[in-house]
PDB file of N, CA, C and O in Angstrom:
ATOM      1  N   UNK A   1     152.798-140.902  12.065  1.00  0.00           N
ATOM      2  CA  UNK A   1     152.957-141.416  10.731  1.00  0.00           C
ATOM      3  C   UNK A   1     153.643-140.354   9.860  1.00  0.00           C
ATOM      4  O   UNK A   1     153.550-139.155  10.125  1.00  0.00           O
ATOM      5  N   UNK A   2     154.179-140.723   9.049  1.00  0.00           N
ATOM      6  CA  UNK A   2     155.351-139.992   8.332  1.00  0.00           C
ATOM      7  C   UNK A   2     155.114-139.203   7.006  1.00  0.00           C
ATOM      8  O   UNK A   2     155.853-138.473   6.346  1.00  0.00           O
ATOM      9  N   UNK A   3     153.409-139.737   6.800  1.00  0.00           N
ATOM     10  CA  UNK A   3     152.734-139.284   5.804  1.00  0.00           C
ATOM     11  C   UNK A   3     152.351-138.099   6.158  1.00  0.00           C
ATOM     12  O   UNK A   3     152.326-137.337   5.191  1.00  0.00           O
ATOM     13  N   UNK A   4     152.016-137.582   7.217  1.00  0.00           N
ATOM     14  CA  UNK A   4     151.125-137.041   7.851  1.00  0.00           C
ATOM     15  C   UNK A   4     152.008-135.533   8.296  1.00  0.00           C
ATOM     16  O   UNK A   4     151.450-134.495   8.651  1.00  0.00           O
ATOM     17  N   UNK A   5     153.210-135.696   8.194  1.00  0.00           N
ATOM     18  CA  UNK A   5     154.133-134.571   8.039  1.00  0.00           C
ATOM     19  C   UNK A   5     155.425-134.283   7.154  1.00  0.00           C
ATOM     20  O   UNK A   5     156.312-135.051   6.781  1.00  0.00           O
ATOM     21  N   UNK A   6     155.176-132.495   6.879  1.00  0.00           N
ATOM     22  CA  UNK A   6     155.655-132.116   6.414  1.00  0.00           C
ATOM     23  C   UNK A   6     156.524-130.832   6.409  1.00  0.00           C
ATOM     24  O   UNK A   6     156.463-130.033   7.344  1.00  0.00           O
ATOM     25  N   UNK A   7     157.373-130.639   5.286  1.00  0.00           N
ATOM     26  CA  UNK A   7     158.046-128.870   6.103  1.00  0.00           C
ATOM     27  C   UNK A   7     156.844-128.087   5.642  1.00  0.00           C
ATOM     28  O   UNK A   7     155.878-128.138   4.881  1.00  0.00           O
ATOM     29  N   UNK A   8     157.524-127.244   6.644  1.00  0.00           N
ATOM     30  CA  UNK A   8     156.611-125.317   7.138  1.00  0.00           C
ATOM     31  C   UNK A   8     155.405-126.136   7.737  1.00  0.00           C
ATOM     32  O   UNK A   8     154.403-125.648   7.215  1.00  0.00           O
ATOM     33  N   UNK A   9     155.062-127.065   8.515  1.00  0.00           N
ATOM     34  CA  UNK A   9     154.108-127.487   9.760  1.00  0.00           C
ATOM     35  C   UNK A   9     154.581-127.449  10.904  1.00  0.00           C
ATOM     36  O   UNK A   9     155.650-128.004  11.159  1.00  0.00           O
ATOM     37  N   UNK A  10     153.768-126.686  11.951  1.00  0.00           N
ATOM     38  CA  UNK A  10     154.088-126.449  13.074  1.00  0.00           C
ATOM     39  C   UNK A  10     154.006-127.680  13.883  1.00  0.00           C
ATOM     40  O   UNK A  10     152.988-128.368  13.806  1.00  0.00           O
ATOM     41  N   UNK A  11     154.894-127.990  14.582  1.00  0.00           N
ATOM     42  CA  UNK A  11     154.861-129.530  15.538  1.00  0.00           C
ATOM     43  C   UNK A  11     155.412-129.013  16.683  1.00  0.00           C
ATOM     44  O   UNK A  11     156.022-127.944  16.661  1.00  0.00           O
ATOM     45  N   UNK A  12     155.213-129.859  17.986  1.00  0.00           N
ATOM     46  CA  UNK A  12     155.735-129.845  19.353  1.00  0.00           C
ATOM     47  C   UNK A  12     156.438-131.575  19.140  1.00  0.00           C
ATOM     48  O   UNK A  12     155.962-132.599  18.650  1.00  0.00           O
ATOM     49  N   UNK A  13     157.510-131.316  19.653  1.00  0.00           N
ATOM     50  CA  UNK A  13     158.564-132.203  20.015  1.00  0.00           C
ATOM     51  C   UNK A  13     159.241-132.257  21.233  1.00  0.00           C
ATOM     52  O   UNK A  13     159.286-131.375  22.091  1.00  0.00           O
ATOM     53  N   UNK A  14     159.940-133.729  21.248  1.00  0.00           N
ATOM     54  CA  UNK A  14     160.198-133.851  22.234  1.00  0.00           C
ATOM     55  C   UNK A  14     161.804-134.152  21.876  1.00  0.00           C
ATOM     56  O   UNK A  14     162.250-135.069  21.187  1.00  0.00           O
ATOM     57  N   UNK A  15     162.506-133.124  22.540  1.00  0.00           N
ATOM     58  CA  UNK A  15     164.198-133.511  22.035  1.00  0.00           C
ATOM     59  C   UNK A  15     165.123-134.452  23.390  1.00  0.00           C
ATOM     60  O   UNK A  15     165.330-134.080  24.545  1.00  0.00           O
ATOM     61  N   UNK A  16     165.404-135.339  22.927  1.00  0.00           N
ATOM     62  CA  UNK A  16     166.484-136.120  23.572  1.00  0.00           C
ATOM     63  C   UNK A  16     166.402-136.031  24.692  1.00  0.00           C
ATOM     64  O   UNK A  16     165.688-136.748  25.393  1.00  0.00           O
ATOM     65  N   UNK A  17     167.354-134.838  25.206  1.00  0.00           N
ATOM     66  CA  UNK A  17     167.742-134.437  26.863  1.00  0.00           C
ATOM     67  C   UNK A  17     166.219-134.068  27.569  1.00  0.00           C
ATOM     68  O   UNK A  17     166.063-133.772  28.754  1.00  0.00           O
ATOM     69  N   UNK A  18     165.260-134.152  26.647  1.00  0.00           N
ATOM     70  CA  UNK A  18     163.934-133.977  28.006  1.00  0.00           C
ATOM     71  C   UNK A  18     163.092-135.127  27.560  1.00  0.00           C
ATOM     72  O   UNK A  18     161.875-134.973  27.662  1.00  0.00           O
ATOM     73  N   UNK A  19     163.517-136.190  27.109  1.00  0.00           N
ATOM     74  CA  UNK A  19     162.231-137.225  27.111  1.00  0.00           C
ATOM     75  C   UNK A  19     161.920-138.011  28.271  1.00  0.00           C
ATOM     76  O   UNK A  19     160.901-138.703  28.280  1.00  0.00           O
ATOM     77  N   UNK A  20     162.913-137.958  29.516  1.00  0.00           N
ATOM     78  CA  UNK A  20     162.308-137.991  30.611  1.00  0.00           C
ATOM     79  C   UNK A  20     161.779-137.245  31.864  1.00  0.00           C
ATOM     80  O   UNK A  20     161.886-137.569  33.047  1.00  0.00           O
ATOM     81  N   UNK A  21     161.004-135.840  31.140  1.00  0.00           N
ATOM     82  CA  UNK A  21     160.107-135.103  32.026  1.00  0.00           C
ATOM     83  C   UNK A  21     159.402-134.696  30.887  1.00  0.00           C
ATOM     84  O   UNK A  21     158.604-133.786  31.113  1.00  0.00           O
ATOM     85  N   UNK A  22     159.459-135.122  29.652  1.00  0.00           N
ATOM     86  CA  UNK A  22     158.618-134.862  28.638  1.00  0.00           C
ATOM     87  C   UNK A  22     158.463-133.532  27.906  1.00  0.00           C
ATOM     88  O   UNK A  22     157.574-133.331  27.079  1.00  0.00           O
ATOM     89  N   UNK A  23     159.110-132.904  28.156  1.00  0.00           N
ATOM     90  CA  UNK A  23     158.935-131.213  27.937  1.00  0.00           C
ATOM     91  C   UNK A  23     158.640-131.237  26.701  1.00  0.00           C
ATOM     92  O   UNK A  23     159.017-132.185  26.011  1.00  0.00           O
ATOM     93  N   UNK A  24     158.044-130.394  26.268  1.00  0.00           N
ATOM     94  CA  UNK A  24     157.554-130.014  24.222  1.00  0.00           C
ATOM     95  C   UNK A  24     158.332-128.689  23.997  1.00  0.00           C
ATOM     96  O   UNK A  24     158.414-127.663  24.672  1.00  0.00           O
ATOM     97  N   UNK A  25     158.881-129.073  22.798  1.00  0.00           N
ATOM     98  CA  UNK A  25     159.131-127.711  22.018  1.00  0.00           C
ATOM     99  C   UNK A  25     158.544-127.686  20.680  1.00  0.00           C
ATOM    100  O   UNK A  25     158.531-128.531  19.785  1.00  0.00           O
ATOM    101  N   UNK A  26     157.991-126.338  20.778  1.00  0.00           N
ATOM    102  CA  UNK A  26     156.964-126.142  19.356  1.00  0.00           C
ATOM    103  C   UNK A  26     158.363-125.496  18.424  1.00  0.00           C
ATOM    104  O   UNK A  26     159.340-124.806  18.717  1.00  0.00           O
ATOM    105  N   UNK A  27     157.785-126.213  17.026  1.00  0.00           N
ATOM    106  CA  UNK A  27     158.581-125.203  16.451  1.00  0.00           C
ATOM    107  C   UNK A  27     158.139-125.706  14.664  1.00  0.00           C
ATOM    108  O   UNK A  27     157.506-126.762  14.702  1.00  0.00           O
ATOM    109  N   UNK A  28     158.346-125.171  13.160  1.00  0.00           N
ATOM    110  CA  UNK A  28     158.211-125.375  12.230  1.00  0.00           C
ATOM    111  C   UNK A  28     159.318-126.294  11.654  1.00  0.00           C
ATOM    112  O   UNK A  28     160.520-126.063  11.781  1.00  0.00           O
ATOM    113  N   UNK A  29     158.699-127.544  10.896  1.00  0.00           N
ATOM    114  CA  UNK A  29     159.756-128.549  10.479  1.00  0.00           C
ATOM    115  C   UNK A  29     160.252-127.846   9.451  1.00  0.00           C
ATOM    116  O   UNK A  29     159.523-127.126   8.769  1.00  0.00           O
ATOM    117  N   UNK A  30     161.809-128.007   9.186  1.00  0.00           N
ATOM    118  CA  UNK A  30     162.798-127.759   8.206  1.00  0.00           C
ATOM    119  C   UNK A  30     163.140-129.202   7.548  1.00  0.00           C
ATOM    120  O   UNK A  30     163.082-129.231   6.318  1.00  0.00           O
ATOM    121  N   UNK A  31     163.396-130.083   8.038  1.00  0.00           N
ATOM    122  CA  UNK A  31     163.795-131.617   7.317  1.00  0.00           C
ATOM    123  C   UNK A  31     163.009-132.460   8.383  1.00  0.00           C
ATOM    124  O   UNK A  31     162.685-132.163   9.532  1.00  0.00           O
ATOM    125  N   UNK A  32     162.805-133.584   7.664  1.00  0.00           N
ATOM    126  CA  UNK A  32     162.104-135.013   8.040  1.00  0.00           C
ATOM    127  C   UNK A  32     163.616-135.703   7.916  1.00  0.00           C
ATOM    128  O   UNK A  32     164.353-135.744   6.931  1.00  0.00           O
ATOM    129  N   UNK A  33     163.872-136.354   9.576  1.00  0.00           N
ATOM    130  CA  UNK A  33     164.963-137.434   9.524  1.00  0.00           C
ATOM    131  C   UNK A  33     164.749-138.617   9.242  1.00  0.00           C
ATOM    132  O   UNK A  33     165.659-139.309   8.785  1.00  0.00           O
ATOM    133  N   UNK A  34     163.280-139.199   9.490  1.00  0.00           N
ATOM    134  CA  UNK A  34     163.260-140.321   9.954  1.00  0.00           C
ATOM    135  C   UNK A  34     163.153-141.311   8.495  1.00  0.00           C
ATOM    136  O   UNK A  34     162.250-140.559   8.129  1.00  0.00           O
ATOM    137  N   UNK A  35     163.222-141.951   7.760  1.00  0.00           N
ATOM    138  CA  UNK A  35     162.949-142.911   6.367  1.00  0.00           C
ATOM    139  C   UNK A  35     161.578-143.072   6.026  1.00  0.00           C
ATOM    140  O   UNK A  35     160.722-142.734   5.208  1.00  0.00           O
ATOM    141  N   UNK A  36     161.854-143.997   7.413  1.00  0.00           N
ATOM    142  CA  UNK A  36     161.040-145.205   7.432  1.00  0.00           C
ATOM    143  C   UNK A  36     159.451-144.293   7.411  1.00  0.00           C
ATOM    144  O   UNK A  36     159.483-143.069   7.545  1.00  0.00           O
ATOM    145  N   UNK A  37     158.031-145.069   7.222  1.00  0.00           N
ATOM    146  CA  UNK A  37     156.989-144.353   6.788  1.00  0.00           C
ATOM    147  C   UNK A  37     156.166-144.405   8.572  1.00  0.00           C
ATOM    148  O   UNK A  37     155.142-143.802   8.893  1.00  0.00           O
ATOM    149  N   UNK A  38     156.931-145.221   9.375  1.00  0.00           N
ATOM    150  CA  UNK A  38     156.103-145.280  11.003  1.00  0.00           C
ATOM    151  C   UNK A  38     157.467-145.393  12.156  1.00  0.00           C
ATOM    152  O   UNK A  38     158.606-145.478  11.697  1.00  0.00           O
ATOM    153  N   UNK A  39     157.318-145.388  13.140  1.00  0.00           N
ATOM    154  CA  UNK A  39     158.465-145.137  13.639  1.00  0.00           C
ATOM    155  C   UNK A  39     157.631-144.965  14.915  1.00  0.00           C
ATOM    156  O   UNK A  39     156.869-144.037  15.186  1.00  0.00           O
ATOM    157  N   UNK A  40     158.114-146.711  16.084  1.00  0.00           N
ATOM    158  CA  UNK A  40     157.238-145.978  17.670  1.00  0.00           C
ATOM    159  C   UNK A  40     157.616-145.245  18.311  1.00  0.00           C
ATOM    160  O   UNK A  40     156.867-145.072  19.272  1.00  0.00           O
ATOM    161  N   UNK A  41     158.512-144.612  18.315  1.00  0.00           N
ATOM    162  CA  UNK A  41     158.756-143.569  19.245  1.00  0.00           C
ATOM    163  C   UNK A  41     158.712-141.978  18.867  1.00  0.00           C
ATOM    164  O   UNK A  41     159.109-140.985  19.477  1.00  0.00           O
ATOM    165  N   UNK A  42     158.041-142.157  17.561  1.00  0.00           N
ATOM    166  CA  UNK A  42     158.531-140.794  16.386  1.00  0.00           C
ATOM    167  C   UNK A  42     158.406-140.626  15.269  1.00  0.00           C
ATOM    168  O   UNK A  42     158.535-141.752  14.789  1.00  0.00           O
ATOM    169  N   UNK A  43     158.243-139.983  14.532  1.00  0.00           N
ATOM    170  CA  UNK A  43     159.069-139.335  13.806  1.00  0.00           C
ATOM    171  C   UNK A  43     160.331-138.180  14.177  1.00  0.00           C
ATOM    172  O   UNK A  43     160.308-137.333  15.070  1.00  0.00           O
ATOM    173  N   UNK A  44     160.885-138.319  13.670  1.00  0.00           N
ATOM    174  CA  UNK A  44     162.282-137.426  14.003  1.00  0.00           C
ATOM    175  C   UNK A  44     162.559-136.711  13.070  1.00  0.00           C
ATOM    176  O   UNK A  44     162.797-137.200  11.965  1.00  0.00           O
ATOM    177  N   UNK A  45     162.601-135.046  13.358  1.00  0.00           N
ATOM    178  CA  UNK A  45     162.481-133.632  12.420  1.00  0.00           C
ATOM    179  C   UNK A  45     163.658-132.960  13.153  1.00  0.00           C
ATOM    180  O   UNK A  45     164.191-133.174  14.242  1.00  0.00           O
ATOM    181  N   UNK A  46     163.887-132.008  12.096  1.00  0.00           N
ATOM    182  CA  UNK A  46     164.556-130.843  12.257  1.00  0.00           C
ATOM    183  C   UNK A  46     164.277-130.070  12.478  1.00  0.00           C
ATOM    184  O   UNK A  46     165.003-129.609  11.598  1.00  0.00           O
ATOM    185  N   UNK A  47     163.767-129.103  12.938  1.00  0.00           N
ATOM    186  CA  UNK A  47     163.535-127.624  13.124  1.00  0.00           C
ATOM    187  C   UNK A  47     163.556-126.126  12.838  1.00  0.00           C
ATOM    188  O   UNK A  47     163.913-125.553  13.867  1.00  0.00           O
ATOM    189  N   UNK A  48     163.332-125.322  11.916  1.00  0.00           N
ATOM    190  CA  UNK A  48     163.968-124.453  11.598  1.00  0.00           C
ATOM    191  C   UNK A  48     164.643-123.698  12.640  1.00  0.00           C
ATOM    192  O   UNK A  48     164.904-122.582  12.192  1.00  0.00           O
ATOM    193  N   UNK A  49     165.102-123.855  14.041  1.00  0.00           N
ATOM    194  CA  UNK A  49     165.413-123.167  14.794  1.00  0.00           C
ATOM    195  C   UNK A  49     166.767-124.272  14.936  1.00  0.00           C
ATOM    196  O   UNK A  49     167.793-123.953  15.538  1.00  0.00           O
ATOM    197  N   UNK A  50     166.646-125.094  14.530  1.00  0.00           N
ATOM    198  CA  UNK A  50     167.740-125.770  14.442  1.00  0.00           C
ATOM    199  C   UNK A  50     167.714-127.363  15.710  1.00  0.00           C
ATOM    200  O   UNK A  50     168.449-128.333  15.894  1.00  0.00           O
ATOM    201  N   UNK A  51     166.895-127.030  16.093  1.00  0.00           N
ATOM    202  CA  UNK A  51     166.721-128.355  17.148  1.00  0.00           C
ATOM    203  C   UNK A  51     165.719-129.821  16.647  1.00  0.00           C
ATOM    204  O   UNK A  51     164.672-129.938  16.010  1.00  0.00           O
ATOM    205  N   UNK A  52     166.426-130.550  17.140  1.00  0.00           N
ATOM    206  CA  UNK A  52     166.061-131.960  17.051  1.00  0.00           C
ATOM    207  C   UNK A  52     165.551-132.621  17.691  1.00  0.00           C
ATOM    208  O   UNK A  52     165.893-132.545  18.872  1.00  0.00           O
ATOM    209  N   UNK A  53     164.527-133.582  17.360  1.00  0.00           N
ATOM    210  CA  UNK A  53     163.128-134.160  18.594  1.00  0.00           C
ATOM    211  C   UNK A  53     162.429-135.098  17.444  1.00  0.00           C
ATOM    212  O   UNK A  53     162.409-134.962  16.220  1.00  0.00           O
ATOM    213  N   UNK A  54     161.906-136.025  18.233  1.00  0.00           N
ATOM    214  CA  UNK A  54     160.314-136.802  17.884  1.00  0.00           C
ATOM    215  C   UNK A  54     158.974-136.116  18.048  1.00  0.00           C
ATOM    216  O   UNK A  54     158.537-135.949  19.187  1.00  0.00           O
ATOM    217  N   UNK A  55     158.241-135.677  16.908  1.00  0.00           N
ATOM    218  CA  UNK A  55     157.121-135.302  17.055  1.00  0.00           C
ATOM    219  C   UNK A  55     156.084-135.764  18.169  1.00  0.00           C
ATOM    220  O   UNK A  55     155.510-136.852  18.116  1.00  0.00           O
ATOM    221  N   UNK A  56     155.968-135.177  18.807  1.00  0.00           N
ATOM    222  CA  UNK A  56     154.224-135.931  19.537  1.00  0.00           C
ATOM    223  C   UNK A  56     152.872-134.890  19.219  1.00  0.00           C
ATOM    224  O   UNK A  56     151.737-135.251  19.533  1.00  0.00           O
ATOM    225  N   UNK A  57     153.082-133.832  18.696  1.00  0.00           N
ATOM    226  CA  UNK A  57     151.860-133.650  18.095  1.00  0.00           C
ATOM    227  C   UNK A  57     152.179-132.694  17.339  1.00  0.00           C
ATOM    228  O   UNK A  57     153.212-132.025  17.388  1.00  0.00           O
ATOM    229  N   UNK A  58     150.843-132.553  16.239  1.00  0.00           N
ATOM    230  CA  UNK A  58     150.789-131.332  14.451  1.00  0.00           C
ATOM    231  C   UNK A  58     150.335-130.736  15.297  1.00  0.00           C
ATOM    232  O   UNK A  58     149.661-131.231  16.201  1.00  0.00           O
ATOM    233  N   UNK A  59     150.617-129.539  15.173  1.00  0.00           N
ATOM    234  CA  UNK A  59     150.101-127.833  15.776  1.00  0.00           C
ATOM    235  C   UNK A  59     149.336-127.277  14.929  1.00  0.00           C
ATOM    236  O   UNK A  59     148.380-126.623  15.345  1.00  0.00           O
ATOM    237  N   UNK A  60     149.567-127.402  13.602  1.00  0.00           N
ATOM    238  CA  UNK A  60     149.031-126.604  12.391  1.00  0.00           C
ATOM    239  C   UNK A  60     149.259-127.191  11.198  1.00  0.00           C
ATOM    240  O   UNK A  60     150.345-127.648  10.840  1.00  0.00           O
ATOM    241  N   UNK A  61     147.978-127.186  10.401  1.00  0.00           N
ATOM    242  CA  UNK A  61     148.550-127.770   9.180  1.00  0.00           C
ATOM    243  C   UNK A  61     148.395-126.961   7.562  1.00  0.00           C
ATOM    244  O   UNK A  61     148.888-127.481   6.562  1.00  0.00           O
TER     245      UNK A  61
END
């Protein structure tokens, strides 16, 4: 849910080229892509490291 995040929260994501072996990358959100307030496959963030993914889980809040 889209409420539920924000920047400088740590999240693990899942970017594009590994959503089929699932791999996570942790990292701190820089921008929220996604609009909409729910989204099934995601939310979709930016990264301050610069990479792009659907959240699957808050690390820290």
């Amino acid at each position: 849910m889209r409420a539920h995040i924000r920047r400088g929260l740590r999240v693990a994501i899942v970017q594009k080229a590994d959503q089929e072996t699932g791999a996570l990358t942790e990292g701190v959100v820089r921008d929220i892509l996604t609009n909409s307030p729910e989204h099934p496959r995601g939310i979709k963030v930016r990264l301050e490291s610069g990479e792009v993914g659907r959240v699957r889980r808050i690390l820290s809040r």
